[in-house]
N, C-alpha and C positions, 0 to 999 in steps of 0.2 A: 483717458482715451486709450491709452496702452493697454490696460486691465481691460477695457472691451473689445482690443484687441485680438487679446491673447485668448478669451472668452470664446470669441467667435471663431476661432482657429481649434479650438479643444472640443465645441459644441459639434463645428461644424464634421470634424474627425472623428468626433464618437460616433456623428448622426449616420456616416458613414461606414464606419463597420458594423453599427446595431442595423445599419440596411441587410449588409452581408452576412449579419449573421440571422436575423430573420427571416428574411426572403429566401439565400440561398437554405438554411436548416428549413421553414416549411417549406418551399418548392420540393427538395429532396421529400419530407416528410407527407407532402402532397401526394407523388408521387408514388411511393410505396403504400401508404392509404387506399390507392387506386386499383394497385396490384392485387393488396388483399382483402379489400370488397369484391372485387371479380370473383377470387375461392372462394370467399368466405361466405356464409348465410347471414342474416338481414337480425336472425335470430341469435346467435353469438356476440353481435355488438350489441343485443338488446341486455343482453348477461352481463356483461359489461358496463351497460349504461345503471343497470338497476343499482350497482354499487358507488355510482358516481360521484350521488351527494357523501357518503360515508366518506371514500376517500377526500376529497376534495374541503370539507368541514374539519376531519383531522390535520391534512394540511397546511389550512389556515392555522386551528390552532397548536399547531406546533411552531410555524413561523411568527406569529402572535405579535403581527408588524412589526419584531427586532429590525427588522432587515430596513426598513423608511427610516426609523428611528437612530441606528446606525449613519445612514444618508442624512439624516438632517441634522445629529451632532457635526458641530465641528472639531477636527482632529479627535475621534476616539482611541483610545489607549489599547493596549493589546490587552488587559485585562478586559477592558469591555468586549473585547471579539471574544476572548476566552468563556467570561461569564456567558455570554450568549450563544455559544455554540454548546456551555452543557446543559445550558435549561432547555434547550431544543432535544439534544440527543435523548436528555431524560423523558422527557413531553414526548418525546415522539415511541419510545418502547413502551410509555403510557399506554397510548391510544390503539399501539399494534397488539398489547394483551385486549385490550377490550373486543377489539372487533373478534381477535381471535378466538373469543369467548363467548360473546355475543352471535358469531358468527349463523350457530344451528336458527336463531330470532331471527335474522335477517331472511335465512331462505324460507323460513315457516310464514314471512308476512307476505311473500311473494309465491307462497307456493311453488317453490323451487327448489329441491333439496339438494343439489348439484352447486348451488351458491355460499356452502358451508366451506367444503374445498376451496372455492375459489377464490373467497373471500380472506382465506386464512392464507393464502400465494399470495395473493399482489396487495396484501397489505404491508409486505415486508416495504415493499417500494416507498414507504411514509419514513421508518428509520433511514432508510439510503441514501432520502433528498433530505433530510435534517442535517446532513452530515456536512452537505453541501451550501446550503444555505449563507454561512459565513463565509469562507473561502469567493463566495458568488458576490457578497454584497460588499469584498473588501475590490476585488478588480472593478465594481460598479463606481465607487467615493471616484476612482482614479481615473474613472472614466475609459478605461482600459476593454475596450468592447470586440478589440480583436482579437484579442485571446479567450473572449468568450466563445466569437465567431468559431473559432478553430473548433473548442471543447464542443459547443452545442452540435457543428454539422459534422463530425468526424463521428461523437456517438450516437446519431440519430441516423448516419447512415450504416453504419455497422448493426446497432439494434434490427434497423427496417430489415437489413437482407436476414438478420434472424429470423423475424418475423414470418418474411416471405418464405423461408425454408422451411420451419416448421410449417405455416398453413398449408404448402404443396404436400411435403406429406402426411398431412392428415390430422394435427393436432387439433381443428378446430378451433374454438374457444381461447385453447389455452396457447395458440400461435401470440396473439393479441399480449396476454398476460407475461407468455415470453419477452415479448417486444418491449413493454411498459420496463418489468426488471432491470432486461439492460440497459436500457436507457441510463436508466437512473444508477445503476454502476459503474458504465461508462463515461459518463458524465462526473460524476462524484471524484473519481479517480485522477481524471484528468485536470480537474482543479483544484487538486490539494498537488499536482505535479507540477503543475503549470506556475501558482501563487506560491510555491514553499510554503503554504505555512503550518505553523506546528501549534497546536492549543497549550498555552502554559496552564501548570495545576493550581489555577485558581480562580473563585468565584466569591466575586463581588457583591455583594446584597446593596450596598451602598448607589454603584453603577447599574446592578437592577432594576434599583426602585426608580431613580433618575429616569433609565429608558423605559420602565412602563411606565410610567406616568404620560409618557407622548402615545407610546403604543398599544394601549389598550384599548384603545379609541378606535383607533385605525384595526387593530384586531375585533374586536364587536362590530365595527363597521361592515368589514368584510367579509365576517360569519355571515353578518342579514343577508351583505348582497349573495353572497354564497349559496345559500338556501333557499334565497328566492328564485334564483336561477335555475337551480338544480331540483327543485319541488315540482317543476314540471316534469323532472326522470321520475320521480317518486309515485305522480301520481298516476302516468302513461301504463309504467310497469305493474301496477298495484289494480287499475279499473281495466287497462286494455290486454294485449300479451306481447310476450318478449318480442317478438317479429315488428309489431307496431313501434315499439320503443326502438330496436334499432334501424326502424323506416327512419324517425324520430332523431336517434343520435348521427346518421349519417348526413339528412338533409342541413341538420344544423353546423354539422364540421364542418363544407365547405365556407357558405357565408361568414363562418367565425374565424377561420383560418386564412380565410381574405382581413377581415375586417382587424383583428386582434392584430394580426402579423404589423399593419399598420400603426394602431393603436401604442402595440408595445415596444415597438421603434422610437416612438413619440417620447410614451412618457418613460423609458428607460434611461433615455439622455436627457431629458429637460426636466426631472424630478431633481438630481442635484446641480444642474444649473441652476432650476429657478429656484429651489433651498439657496444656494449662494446668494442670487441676489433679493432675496427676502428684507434686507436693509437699502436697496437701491429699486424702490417701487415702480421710477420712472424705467427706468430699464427691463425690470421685469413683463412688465407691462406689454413693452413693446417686444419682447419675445414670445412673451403670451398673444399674442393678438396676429404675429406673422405664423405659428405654429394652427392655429385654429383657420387660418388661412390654406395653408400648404395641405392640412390633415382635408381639409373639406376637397380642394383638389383635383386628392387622386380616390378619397374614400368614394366619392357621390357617384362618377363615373365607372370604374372600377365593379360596383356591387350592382349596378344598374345593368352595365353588360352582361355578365355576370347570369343576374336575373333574366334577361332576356334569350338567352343562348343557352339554360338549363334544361330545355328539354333535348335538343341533339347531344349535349355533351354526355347527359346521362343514359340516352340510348346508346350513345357508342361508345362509350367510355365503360360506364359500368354494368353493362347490360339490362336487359328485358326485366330484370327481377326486383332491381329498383326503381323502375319506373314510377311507383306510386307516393314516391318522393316528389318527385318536382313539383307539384305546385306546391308543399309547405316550403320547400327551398326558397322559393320565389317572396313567399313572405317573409322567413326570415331574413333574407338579401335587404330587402325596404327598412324591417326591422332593424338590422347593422347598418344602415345607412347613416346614421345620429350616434350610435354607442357611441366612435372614437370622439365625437364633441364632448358627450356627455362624459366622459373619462376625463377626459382635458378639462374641463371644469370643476370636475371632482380634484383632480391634480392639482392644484393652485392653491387649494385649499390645506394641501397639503405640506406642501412648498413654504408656506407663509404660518407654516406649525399650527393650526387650527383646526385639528385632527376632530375636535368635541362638533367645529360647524360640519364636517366629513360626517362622524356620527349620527349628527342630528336628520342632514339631508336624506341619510340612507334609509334609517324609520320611517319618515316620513311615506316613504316607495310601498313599507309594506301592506298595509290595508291595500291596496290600488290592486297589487299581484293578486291578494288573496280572492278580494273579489271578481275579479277576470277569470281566475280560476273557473270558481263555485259555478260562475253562469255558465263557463264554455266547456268544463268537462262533460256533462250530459251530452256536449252535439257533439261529440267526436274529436277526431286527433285534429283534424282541419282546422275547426271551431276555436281548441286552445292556443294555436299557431295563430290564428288571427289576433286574439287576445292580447301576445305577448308580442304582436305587430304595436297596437293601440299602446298597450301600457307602456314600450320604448322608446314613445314620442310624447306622451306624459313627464314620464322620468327627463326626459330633454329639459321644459319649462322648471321643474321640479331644481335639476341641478343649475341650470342657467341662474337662479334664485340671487343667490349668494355675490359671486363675480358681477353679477349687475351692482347688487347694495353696496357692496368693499371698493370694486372699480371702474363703476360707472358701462359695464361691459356686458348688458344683458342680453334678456331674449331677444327682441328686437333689433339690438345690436347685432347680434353672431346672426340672425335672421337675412338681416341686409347684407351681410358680407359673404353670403351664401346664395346669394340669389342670379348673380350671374354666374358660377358656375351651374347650377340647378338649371338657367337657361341653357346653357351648352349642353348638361346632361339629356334637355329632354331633345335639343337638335339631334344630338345622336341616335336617341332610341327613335327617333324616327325614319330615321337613314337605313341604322339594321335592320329595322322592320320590313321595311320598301327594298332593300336589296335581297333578302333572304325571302321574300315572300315567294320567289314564283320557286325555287332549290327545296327539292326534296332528299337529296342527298346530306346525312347530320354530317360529314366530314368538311364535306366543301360550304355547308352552310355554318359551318364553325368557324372555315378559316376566311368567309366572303364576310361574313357579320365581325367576327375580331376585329379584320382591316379595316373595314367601312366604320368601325364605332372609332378605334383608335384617330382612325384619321380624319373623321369628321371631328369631333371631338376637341383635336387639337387644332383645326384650322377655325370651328368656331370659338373657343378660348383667346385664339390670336388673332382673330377678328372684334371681339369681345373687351380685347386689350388684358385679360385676364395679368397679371403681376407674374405668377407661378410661370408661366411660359415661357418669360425670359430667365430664368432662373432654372428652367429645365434645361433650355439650349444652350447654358453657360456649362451648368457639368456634366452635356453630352460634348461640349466643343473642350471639356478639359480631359475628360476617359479620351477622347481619339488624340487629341495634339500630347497627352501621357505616351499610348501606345507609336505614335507616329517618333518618339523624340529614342523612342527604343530600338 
């Protein structure tokens, strides 16, 4: 009783500073996003986007799931941080010769020969997060998420006002690729400051092989999902043009930047809780089953508002130029409405070392993508948006597979436990409907619809009897009687 105790004092502390450091780093990162879409052209993030899968595919494999595998040893040695932070640094000067070499290929496939430069700049950013990687996944075992807090929103606000200052005057493009850089210098620095730690001079093949052997799985795993995600930058930027791809990368940042920020609050804390209790099933369980609760929530209402209030906010937020966003916005909003489930499912899987079931689930998804593709590319950007609506409610039944077989916890189950908030959800979108309908003004129909969804929302949940809502009004009545005892 005491060990679930103490579990639930540690869960519940971590869950709380990976809020502050998510929400406060993207809100901040929101925010500056917002800034330099208003300068910036629709065509500059598309430059950016075309290189996305590259980066993002080296990334993977230079972190090459050490960092899970790390998390789900128990007690690893400092030789193992060490072994693992030089097979990364090496892996990752790998991958930054190639592109940097590769690089004239890349802008020849895209017709873009301004993507040689640019490619060979913000490839560096792959060595810089190698660096980091360990150092990150040592304050992660400890659960230690405020001192991430601190690292993650201190360098992402100092990068952002980079950013913003090179785009005002005039950098274009390469405001963006500034910003990416420091980040990831900033950040880096700050966590080999923060951790002390120093790599001793040695590598283990012995503790290598050990840790691939979990992580290899989970690294293949996460290339598929990697590149199936990111094949839609590939193919946007390749049949359409750069303008369309960053219509493209920007509609999809917000919804993902709602949904993920969530998501990875989630499983950043309960990846090595539920590793720990990996030998105490019934416990697990029941952490599993209140997290898929709590995530559905705030994820379902959240990206519904969200959706419904996307066209004022992108007329007056980002101007007239992105207009031709919103409706794919709207679908991916629906789309991320199921990812953080489907993550949480996948996570479990992970938790309970079953990296090859993780594996197998993620193949499974590919044919599905490729064929949504092949039909929807001929009808436009719209057409493939819809697509990758369909296929991330596929992928839902697809991941739910498994946790139903092991614990009895399937689709139909996570379905039912979803269903009265999804009733609340749709009381609201009916409310902002009805209230914002006769308001033409986007300001005031931002802040009449925000209030009317928040607070419909919450008085139908607590009509509803929703669980979560006493649970909300317990750590709003503990932040005020904090501040009040001050």
């Amino acid at each position: 009783m005491e060990k679930k105790l103490s579990l639930k004092a540690k869960t519940t502390k971590g869950l709380l500073w990976n809020v502050v450091d998510k929400f406060a780093v993207q809100g901040t990162g929101f925010l500056i996003s917002l800034l330099l879409a208003r300068i910036l052209m629709p065509s500059d993030y598309g430059l950016i986007g075309m290189l996305a899968i590259f980066m993002v595919v080296s990334q993977v494999l230079v972190e090459s799931g050490f960092s899970s595998a790390l998390i789900q040893k128990h007690n690893p040695t400092e030789e193992d941080y060490s072994t693992i932070f030089y097979f990364n640094l090496c892996v990752s000067i790998f991958f930054y010769l190639v592109l940097f070499f590769t690089a004239p290929l890349i802008a020849s496939f895209y017709k873009t020969p301004q993507l040689t430069m640019i490619t060979r700049v913000i490839s560096l950013s792959i060595v810089i997060n190698a660096l980091s990687l360990v150092p990150q996944t040592k304050l992660t075992i400890r659960l230690d998420f405020k001192t991430q807090a601190k690292v993650s929103l201190f360098s992402v606000f100092i990068s952002g006002g980079i950013g913003v200052y090179a785009a005002y005057n005039g950098f274009g493009v390469w405001a963006l690729i500034i910003q990416i850089l420091a980040a990831a210098f900033i950040k880096t620095v700050m966590l080999f400051y923060y951790d002390k730690w120093i790599p001793d001079f040695a590598f283990n093949m012995a503790s290598f092989k050990q840790l691939f052997r979990f992580s290899y799985k989970l690294m293949t795993a996460s290339l598929v999902g990697t590149i199936m995600t990111n094949i839609y930058s590939i193919l946007i930027g390749k049949f359409f043009y750069a303008k369309e791809l960053g219509f493209y990368t920007n509609a999809k940042q917000y919804p993902e930047l709602l949904s993920t920020s969530i998501t990875s609050v989630l499983l950043g804390v309960t990846y090595p809780v539920l590793s720990s209790l990996k030998d105490d099933r019934e416990t697990m369980l029941l952490v599993y089953g209140r997290l898929m609760r709590v995530t559905v929530f705030f994820v379902m209402p959240i990206l519904t508002l969200f959706a419904l209030l996307s066209d004022p906010f992108i007329h007056l937020i980002l101007t007239d130029k992105w207009m031709p966003i919103v409706p794919l916005m709207q679908w991916i909003c629906f789309a991320r409405l199921i990812t953080p489930i489907s993550a949480l499912n996948m996570n479990i899987l992970n938790a309970i070392g079953r990296s090859d079931l993780f594996l197998k689930v993620d193949l499974s998804k590919v044919p599905i993508v490729l064929i949504a593709l092949v039909v929807t590319v001929p009808f436009g950007l719209k057409a493939v948006v819809i697509g990758h609506f369909v296929t991330s409610f596929i992928a839902f039944f697809i991941n739910a597979y498994y946790p139903g077989k092991l614990f009895g916890f399937g689709v139909f189950k996570q379905l039912r436990e979803m269903k009265t908030v999804a009733l609340a959800t749709i009381l609201m979108s009916a409310g902002v409907l009805v209230s914002t309908y006769f308001i033409s003004n986007d300001l005031l129909k931002l802040i009449v619809g925000g209030l009317s969804g928040i607070c419909i929302y919450l008085l139908a949940a607590y009509m509803l009897k929703i669980e979560e809502v006493k649970d909300l009004k317990e750590i709003v009545q503990n932040i005020l009687g904090k501040k009040e005892s001050h």
